[in-house]
Backbone as CSV, one residue per row, in Angstrom:
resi,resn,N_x,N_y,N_z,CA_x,CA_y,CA_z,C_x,C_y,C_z
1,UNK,104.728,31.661,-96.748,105.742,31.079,-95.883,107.100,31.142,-96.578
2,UNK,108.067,31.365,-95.601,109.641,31.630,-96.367,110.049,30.482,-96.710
3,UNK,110.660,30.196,-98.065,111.029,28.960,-98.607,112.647,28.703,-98.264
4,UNK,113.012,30.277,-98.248,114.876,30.826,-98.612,115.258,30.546,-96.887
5,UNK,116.080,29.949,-96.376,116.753,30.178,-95.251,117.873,31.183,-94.574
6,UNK,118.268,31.473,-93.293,119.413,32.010,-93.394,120.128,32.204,-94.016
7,UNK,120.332,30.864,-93.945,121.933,30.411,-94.492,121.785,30.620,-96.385
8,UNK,120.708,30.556,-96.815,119.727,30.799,-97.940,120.542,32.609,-98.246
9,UNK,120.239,33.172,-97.378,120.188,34.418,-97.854,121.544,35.210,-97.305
10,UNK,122.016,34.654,-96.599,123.460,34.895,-95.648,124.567,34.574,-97.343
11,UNK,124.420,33.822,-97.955,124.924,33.384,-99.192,124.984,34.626,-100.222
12,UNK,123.362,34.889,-100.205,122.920,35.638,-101.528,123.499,37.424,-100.693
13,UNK,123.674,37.302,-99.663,124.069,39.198,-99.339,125.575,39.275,-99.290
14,UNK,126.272,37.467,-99.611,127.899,37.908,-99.361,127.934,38.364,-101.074
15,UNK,127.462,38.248,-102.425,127.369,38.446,-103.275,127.175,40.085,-103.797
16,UNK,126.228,40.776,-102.922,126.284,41.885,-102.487,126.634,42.820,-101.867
17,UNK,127.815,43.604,-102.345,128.890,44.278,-101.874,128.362,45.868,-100.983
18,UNK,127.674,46.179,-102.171,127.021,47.755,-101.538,125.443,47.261,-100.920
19,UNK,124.975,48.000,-99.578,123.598,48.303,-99.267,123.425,49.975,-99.043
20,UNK,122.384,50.107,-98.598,121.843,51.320,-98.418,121.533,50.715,-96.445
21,UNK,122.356,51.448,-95.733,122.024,52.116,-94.168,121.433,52.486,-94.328
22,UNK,120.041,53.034,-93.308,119.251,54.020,-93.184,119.383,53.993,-91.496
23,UNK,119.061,55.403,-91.188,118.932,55.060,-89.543,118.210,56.266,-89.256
24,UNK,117.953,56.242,-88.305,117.001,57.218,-87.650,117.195,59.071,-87.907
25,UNK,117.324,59.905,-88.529,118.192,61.508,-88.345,117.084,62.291,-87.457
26,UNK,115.566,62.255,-86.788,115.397,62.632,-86.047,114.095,63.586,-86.453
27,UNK,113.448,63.660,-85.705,111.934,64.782,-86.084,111.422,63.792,-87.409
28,UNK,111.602,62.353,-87.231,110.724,61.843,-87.943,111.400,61.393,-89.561
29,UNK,112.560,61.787,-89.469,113.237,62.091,-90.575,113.849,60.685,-91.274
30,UNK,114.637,59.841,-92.083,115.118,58.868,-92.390,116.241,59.262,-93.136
31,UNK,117.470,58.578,-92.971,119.097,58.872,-93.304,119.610,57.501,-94.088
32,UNK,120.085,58.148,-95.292,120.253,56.938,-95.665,121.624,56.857,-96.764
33,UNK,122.618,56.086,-96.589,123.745,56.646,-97.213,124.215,55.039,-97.691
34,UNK,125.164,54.620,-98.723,125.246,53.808,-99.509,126.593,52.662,-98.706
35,UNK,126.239,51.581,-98.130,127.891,51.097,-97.068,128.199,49.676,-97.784
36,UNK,129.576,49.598,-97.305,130.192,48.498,-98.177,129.883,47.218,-96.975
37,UNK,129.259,46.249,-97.019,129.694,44.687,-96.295,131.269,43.824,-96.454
38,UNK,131.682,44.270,-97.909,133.013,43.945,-97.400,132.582,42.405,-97.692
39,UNK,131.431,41.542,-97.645,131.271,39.913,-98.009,131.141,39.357,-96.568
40,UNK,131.218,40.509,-95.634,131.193,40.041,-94.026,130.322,40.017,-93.727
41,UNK,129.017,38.547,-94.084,127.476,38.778,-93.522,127.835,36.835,-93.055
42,UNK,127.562,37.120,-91.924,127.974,35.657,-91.067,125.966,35.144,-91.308
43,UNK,125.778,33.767,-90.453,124.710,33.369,-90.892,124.184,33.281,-90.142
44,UNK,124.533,33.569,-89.069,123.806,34.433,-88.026,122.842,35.518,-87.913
45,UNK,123.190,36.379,-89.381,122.178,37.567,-89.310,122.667,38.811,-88.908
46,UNK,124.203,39.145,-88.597,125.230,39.914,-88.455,125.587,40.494,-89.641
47,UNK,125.167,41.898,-90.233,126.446,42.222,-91.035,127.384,43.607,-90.306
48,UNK,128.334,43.273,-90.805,129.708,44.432,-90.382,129.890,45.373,-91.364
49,UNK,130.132,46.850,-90.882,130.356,47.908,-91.681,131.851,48.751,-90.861
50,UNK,132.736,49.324,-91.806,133.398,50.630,-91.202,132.738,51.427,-91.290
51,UNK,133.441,52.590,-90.155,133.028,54.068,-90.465,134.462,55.290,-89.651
52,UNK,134.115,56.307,-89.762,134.598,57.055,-88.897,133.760,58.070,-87.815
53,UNK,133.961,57.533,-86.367,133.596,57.950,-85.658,132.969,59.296,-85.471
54,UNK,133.497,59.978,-86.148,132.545,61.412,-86.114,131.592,61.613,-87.258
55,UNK,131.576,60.475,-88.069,130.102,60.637,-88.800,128.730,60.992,-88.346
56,UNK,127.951,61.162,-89.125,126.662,61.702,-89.031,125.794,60.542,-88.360
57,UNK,125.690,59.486,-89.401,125.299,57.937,-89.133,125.877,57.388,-87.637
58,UNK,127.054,57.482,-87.160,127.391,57.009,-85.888,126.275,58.018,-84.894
59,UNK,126.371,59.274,-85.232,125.705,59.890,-84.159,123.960,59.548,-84.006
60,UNK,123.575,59.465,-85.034,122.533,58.368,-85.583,122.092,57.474,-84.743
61,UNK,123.076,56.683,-84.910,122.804,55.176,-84.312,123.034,55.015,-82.756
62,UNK,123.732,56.051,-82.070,124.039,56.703,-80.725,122.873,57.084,-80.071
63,UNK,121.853,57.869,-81.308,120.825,58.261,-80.432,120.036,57.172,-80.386
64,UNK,119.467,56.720,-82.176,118.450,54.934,-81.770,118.830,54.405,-82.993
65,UNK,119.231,53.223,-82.043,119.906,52.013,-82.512,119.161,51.326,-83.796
66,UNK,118.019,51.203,-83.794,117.540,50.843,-84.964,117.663,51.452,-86.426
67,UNK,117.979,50.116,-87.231,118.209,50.353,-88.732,117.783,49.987,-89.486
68,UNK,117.849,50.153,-90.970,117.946,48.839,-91.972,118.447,49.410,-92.934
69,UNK,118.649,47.834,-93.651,119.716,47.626,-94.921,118.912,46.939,-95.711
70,UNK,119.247,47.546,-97.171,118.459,47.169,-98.388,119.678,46.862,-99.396
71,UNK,119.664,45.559,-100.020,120.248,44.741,-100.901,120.011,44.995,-101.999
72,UNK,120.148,44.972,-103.313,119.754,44.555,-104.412,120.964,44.264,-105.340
73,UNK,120.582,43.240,-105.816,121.209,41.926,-106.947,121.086,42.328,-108.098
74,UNK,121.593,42.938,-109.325,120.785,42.709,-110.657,120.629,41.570,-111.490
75,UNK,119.948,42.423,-112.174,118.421,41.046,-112.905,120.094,39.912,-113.058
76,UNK,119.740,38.908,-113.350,120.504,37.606,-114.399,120.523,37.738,-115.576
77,UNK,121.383,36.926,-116.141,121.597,36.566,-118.149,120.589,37.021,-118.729
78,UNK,119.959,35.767,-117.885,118.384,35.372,-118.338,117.442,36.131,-118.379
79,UNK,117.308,37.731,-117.831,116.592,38.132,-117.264,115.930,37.970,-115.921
80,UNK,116.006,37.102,-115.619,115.203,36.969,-114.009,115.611,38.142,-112.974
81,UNK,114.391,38.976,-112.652,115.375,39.485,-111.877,115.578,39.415,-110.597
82,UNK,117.054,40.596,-110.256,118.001,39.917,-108.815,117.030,39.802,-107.936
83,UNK,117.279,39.143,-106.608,117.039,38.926,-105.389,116.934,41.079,-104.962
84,UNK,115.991,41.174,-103.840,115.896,42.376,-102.904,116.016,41.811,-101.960
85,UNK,116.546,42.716,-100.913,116.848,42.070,-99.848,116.680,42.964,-98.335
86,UNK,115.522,43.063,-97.747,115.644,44.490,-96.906,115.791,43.629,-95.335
87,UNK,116.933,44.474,-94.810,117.450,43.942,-93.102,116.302,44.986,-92.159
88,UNK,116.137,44.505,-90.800,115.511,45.617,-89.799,116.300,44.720,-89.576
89,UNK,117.354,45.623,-88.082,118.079,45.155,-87.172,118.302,46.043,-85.961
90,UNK,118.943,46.184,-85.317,119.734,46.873,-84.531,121.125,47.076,-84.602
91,UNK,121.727,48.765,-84.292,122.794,49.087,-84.881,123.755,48.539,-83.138
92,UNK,125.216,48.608,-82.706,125.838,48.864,-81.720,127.034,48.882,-82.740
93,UNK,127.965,49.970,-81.799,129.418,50.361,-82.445,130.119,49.467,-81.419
94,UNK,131.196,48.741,-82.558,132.608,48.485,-81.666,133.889,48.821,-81.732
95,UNK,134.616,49.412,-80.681,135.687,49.801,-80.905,136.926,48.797,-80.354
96,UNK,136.230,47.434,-80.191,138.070,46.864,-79.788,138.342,46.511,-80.830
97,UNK,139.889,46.705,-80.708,140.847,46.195,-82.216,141.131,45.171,-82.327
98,UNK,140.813,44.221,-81.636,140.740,42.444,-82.018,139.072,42.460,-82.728
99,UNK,138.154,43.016,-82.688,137.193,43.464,-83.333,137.063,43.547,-85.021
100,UNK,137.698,45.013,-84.708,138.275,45.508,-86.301,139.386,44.957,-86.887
101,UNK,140.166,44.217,-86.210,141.152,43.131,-87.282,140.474,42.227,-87.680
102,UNK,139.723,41.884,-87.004,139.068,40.143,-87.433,138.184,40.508,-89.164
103,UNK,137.645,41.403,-88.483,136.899,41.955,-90.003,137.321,42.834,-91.421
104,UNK,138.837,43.198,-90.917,139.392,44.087,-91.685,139.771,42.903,-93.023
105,UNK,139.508,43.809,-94.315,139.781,43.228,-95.378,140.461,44.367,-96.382
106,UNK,141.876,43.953,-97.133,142.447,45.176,-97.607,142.045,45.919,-98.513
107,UNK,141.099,46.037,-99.012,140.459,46.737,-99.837,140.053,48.033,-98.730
108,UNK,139.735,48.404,-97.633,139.125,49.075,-96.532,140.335,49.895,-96.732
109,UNK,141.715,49.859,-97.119,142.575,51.017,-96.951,142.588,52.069,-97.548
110,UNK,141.620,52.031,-98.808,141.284,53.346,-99.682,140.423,54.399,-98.688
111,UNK,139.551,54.040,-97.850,139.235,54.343,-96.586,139.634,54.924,-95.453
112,UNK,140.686,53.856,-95.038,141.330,53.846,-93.595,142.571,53.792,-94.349
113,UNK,143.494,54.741,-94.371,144.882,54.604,-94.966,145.661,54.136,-93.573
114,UNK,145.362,54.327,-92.440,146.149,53.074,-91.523,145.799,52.271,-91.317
115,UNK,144.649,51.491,-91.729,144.312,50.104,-91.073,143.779,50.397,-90.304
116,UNK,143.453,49.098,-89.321,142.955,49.358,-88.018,143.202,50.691,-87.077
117,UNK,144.567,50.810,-87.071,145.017,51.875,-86.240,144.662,53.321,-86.774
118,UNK,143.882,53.361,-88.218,143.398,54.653,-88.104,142.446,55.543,-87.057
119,UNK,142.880,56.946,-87.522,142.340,57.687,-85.997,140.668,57.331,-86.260
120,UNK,140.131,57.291,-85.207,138.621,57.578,-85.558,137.890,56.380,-85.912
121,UNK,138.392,55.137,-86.378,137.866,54.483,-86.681,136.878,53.482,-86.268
122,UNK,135.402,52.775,-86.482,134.870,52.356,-85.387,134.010,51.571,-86.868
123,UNK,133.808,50.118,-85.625,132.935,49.339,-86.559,131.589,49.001,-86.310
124,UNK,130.618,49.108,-87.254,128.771,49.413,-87.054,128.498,47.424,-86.904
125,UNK,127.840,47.061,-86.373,127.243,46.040,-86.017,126.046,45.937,-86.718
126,UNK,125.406,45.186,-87.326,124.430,45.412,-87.492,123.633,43.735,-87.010
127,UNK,122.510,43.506,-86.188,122.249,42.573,-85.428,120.711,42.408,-86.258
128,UNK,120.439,41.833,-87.370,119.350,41.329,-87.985,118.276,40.907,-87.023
129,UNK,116.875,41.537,-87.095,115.382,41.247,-86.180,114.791,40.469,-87.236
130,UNK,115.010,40.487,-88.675,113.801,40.578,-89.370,114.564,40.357,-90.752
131,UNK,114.552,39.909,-91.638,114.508,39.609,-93.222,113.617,39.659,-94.060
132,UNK,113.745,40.610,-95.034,112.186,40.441,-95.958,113.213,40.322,-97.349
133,UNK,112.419,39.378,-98.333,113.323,39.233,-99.561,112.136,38.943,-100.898
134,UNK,112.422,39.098,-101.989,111.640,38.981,-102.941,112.896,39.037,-104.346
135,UNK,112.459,37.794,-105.292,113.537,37.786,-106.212,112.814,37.273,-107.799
136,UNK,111.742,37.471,-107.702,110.767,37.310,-108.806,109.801,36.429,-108.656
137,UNK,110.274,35.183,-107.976,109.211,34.081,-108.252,108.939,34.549,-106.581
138,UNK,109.392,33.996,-105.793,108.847,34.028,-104.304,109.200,35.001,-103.442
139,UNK,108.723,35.187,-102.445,108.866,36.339,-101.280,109.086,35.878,-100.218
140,UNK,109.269,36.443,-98.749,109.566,35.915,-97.390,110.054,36.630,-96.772
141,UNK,109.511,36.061,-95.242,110.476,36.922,-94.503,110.451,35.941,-93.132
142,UNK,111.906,35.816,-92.786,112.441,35.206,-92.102,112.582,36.098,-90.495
143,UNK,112.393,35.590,-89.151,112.283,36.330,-88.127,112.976,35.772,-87.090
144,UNK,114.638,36.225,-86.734,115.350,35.764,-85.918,114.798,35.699,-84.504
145,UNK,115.402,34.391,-84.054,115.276,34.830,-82.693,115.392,35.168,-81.619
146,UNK,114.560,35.732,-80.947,115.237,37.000,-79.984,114.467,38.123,-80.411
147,UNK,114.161,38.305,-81.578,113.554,39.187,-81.890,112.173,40.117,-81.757
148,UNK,111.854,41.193,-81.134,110.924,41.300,-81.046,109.695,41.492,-82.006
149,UNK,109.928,41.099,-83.609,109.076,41.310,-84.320,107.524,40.392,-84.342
């Protein structure tokens, strides 16, 4: 039984800057490329990614929406080691720009050298089904709801 809560682990993934996307590439195949959160994981089970619209991954997630994202923490001082952290969710793109301002953080301009108003730009949704986590001592997995897991 999960001991860690949302809000438990919504904490431990703003700590975690890089995950690994994976999404569907097709004939069975799995795609998987390295994305920034940016610290934007609400506790809801939402995390937010940029991209540019003519990526590979957008076309991806165009055909099926389903994803996941894998966390990892390294070990502590102490040795203990980090928290893992794997998402199943569902992907949807948004393109309004009250959207992508709300989430824009300036570090994203090494990226997007206009900001929001860059050409192409579009933001990945990612809508958490499912949480699985393991960090040495305990394991879990937490199952939003709504979810069909």
């Amino acid at each position: 039984m999960a001991s860690m809560t949302l809000e438990d682990l919504s904490s431990q993934l703003k700590k975690i800057d890089f995950c690994m996307l994976s999404t569907n590439a097709g004939s069975g195949r799995i795609s998987a490329r390295p994305m920034s959160n940016n610290g934007d994981v609400e506790y809801d089970g939402d995390s937010w990614f940029f991209s540019y619209e003519d990526s590979r991954k957008i076309t991806e997630i165009e055909a099926i929406d389903t994803v996941s994202l894998t966390f990892t923490a390294p070990p502590s001082l102490l040795g203990k080691p980090g928290i893992f952290i794997a998402v199943e969710g569902v992907a949807s793109l948004v393109r309004d720009k009250a959207a992508l301002e709300e989430h824009w953080v300036s570090d994203l301009e090494r990226w997007f050298p206009e900001g929001v108003d860059t050409p192409g730009i579009v933001l990945i949704k990612v809508s958490a089904s499912s949480i699985r986590y393991w960090d040495g001592e305990e394991n879990g997995e937490i199952v939003l709801p709504g979810s069909a897991s």
